[in-house]
C-alpha positions in Angstrom: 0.8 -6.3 15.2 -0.8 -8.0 18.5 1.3 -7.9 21.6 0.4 -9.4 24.9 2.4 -8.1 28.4 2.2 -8.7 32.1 2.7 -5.5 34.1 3.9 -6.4 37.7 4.2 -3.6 40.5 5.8 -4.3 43.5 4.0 -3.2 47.1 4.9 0.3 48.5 4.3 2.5 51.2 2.6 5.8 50.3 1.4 8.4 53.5 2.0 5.2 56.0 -0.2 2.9 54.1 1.1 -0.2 52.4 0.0 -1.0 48.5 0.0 -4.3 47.6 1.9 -5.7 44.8 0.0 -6.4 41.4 -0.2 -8.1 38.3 -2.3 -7.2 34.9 -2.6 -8.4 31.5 -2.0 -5.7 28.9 -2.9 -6.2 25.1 -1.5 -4.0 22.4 -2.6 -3.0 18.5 0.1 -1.6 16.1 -1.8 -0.7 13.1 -1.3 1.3 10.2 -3.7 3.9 12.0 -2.5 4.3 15.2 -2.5 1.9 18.2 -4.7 1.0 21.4 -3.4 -0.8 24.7 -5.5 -2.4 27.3 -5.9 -3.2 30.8 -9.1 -4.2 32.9 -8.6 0.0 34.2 -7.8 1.9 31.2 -7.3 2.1 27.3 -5.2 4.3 25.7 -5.7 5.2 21.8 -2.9 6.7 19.3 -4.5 8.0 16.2 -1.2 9.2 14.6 -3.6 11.3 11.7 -4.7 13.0 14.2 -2.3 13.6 17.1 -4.3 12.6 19.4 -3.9 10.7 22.8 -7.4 9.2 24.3 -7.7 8.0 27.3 -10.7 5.8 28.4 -11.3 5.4 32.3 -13.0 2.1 32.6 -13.9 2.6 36.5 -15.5 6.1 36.1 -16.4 5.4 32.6 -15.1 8.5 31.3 -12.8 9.8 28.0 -9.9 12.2 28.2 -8.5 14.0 25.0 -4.8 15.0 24.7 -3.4 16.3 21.5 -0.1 15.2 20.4 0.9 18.6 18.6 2.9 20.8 20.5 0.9 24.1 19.5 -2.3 22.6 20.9 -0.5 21.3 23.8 0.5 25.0 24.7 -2.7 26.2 24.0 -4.5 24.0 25.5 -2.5 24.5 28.8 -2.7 27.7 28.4 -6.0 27.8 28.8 -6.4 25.8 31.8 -5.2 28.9 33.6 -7.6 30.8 32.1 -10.3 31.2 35.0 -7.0 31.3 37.9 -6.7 34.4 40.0 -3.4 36.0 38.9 -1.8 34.2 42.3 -3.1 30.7 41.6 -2.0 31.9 37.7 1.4 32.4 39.1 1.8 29.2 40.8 0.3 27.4 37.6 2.8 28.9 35.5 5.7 27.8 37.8 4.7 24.0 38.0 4.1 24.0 34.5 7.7 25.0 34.2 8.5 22.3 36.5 6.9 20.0 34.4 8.9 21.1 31.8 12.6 20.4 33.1 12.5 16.7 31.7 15.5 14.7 31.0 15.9 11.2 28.7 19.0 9.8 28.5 19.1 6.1 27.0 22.8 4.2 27.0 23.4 0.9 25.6 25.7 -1.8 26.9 27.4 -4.6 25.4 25.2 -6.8 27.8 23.6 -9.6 25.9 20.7 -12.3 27.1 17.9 -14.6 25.9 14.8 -13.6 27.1 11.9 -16.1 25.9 12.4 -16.9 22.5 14.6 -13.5 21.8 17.8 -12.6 21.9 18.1 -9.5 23.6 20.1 -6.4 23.9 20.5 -4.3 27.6 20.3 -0.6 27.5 19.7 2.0 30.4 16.8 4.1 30.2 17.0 7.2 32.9 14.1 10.1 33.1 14.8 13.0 35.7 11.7 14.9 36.2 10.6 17.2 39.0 8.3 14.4 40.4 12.1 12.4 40.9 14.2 9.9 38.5 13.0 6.7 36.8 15.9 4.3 35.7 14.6 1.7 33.9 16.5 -1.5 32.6 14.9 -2.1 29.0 16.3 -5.5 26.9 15.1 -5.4 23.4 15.1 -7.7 20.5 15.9 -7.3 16.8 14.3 -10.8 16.2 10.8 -9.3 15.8 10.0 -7.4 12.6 8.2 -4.3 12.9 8.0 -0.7 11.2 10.8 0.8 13.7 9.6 4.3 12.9 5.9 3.9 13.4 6.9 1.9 17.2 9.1 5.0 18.1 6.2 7.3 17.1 3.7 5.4 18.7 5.8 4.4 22.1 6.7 8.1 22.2 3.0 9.1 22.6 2.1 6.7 24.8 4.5 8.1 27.6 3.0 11.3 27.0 0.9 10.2 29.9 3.5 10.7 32.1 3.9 14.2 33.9 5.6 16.8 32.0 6.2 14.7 28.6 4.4 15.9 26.8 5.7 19.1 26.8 9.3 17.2 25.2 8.1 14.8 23.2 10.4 15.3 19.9 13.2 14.9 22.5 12.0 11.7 24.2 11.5 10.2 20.9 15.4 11.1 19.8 16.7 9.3 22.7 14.2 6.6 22.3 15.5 6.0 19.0 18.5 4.7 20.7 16.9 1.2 21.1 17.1 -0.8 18.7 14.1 -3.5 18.4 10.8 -4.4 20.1 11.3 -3.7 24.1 10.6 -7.7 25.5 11.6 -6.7 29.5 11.7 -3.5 31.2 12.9 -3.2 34.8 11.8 0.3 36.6 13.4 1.8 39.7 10.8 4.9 40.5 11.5 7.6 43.3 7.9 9.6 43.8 8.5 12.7 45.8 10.7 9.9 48.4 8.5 7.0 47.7 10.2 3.9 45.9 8.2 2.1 43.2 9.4 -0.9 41.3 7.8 -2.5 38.0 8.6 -4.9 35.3 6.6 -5.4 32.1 7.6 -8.5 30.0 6.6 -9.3 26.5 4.3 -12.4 26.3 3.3 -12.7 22.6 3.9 -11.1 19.3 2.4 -11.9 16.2 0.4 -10.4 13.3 -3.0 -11.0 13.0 -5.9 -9.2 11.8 -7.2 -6.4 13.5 -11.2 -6.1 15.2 -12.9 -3.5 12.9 -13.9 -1.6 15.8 -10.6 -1.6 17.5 -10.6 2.6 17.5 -14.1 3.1 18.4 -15.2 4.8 21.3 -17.5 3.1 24.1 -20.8 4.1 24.3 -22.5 5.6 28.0 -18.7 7.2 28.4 -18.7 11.1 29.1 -16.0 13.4 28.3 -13.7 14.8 30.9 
């Protein structure tokens, strides 16, 4: 599956400075593999064999490794506190705990539109996390076919970029289970530590084509982080 998005931010203010709003083109693979989405700043690879979550930093050319499996999550946490002094260990150990007080709740509504070529169904995605809430507005589609399971396994990881999820990723992807269908609009209300950020992303094209045979390979003159 190919998918083509625009991912809009709107301008905010963060430490008395003003951001401007942007715009950027995202593709997405869903393969039998694992999937890969791109923008001109980063790529992020699923390999679902694997469990594992890379990240490829286009601006500082450099590759970040996350597993997926919540035994090498702990221990690989675990050992980023290795080399603390047993105050800075403390304080480690509390914000990872922090991190860890995550809450999904997804709700649908008997709200129905035509987005594009789709007919659509509201729900209301909320995550409470101790950076603040996101509420996000997500309309999905039943018109598209695709393997439901392997787009909740693979939409699961890819928020485990976000702070603190994944540490609670089996219970992210029982709420996300709740939506039924390929997500065409989401609408996100943000609140960072007081700071208000508002996004969309909008589905632009779906189709299945062939993958590129190198569509999983790493870039070359990358070093790891």
């Amino acid at each position: 599956i190919f998918m083509r998005q625009n991912q809009h931010m709107d301008s905010f203010q963060v430490m008395g400075q003003t951001q401007p709003a942007t715009d950027m083109e995202v593709t997405v693979w869903i393969t039998d593999e694992g999937m890969r989405s791109d923008n001109p700043q980063q790529s992020a690879i699923v390999k679902l064999e694997q469990k594992m979550l890379i990240l490829l930093d286009h601006q500082q050319r450099k590759i970040a490794k996350m597993p997926l499996d919540a035994d090498a999550m702990k221990a690989s946490m675990a050992s980023q506190g290795q080399d603390l002094s047993a105050a800075d260990k403390a304080e480690f150990q509390e914000m990872m705990e922090k991190m860890a007080q995550i809450k999904v709740s997804i709700t649908e509504s008997d709200e129905r539109r035509k987005i594009g070529d789709w007919n659509c169904t509201k729900y209301l995605q909320t995550i409470e996390t101790f950076m603040g809430p996101a509420t996000t507005e997500v309309w999905a589609t039943e018109d598209l076919q695709i393997d439901m399971d392997r787009y909740v396994d693979l939409t699961t990881a890819m928020m485990a970029m976000q702070p603190g999820m994944k540490e609670n990723l089996a219970q992210v992807q029982q709420e996300l289970k709740k939506i039924k269908g390929v997500r065409v609009h989401e609408k996100t209300s943000n609140d960072m530590m007081g700071t208000k950020v508002n996004s969309t992303i909008t589905l632009l094209e779906f189709k299945e084509m062939k993958a590129p045979d190198d569509l999983f390979d790493l870039p070359k003159g990358y070093t790891n982080q």
